[in-house]
C-alpha positions in Angstrom: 123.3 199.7 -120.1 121.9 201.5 -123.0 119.7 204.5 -122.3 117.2 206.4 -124.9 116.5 209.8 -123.7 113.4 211.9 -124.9 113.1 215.3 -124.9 109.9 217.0 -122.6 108.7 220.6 -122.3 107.2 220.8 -119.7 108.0 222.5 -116.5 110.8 220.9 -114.3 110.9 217.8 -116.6 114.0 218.0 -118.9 114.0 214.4 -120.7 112.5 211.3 -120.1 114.7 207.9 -120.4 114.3 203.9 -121.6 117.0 202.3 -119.9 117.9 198.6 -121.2 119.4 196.9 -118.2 119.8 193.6 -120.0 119.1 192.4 -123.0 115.5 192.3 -123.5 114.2 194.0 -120.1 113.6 197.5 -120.1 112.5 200.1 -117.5 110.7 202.7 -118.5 109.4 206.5 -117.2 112.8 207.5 -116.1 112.1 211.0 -115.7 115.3 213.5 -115.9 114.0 217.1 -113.9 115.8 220.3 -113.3 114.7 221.2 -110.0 116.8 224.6 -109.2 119.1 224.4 -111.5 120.6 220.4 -110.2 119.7 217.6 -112.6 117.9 214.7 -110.5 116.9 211.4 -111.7 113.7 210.3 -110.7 112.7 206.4 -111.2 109.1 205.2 -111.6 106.9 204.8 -108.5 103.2 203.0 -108.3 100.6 204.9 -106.3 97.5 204.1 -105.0 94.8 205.3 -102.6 94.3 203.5 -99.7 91.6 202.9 -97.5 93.0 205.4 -95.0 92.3 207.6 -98.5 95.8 208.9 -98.5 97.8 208.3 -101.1 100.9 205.4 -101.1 103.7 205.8 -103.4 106.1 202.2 -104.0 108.9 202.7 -105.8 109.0 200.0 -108.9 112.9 199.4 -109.1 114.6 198.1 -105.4 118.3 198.2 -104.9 120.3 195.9 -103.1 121.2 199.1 -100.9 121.9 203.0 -100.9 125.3 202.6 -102.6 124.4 200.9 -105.8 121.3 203.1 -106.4 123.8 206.3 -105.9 126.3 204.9 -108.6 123.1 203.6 -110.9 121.5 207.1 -110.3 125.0 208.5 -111.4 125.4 206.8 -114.3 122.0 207.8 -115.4 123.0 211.4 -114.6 126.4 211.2 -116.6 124.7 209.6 -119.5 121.9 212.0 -120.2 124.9 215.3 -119.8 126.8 213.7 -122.2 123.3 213.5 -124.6 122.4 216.8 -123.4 125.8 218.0 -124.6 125.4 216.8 -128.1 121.6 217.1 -128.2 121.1 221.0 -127.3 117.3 222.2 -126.7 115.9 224.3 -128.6 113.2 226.9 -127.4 110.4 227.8 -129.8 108.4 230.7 -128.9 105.4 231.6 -130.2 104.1 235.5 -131.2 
C-alpha cells in the first residue's frame, strides 16, 4: 500500500492522504484529524439529503468486518507518524 500524505491547516485536519491499494486504484480524501490531541483516520463518506430532508451519510470504502478496518485504519495511522516524524509542520504566523 503506498500512501501520499498532504499537509492542511485548517482546524482539526492535520494531513490529507492518497492511498494506492493496488496498482492503479486509488482512494482518495483520506482525511488525518487531531481531535484532542489523538490522531484519527477518517475515510470518505457520500452524503445526501433525503426526502425526510435530513441528511444521509454512506461510507465509500466497506470492509469485510470490524477487524480488518481496525488493522487498515492502523496502518494508515502508523504510516502518516512515521511521515509526520520526518515531515515536521511548520507554523507561519503572520504580524
Amino acid at each position: 500500500m503506498k500512501i501520499r500524505f498532504k499537509d492542511v491547516s485548517s482546524g482539526i485536519v492535520e494531513a490529507r492522504a492518497v492511498i494506492e491499494v493496488i496498482p492503479g486504484l486509488y482512494i482518495n480524501e483520506v482525511t488525518i484529524l487531531n481531535k484532542d490531541g489523538e490522531i484519527i483516520i477518517e475515510l470518505p463518506q457520500k452524503s445526501f439529503r433525503g426526502k425526510d430532508d435530513r441528511m444521509h451519510y454512506l461510507n465509500v470504502l466497506t470492509f469485510e468486518n470490524d477487524n480488518k478496518e481496525t488493522i487498515w485504519l492502523m496502518e494508515v495511522k502508523e504510516e502518516y507518524l512515521a511521515w509526520r516524524k520526518n515531515n515536521k509542520k511548520v507554523l507561519v504566523y503572520e504580524g
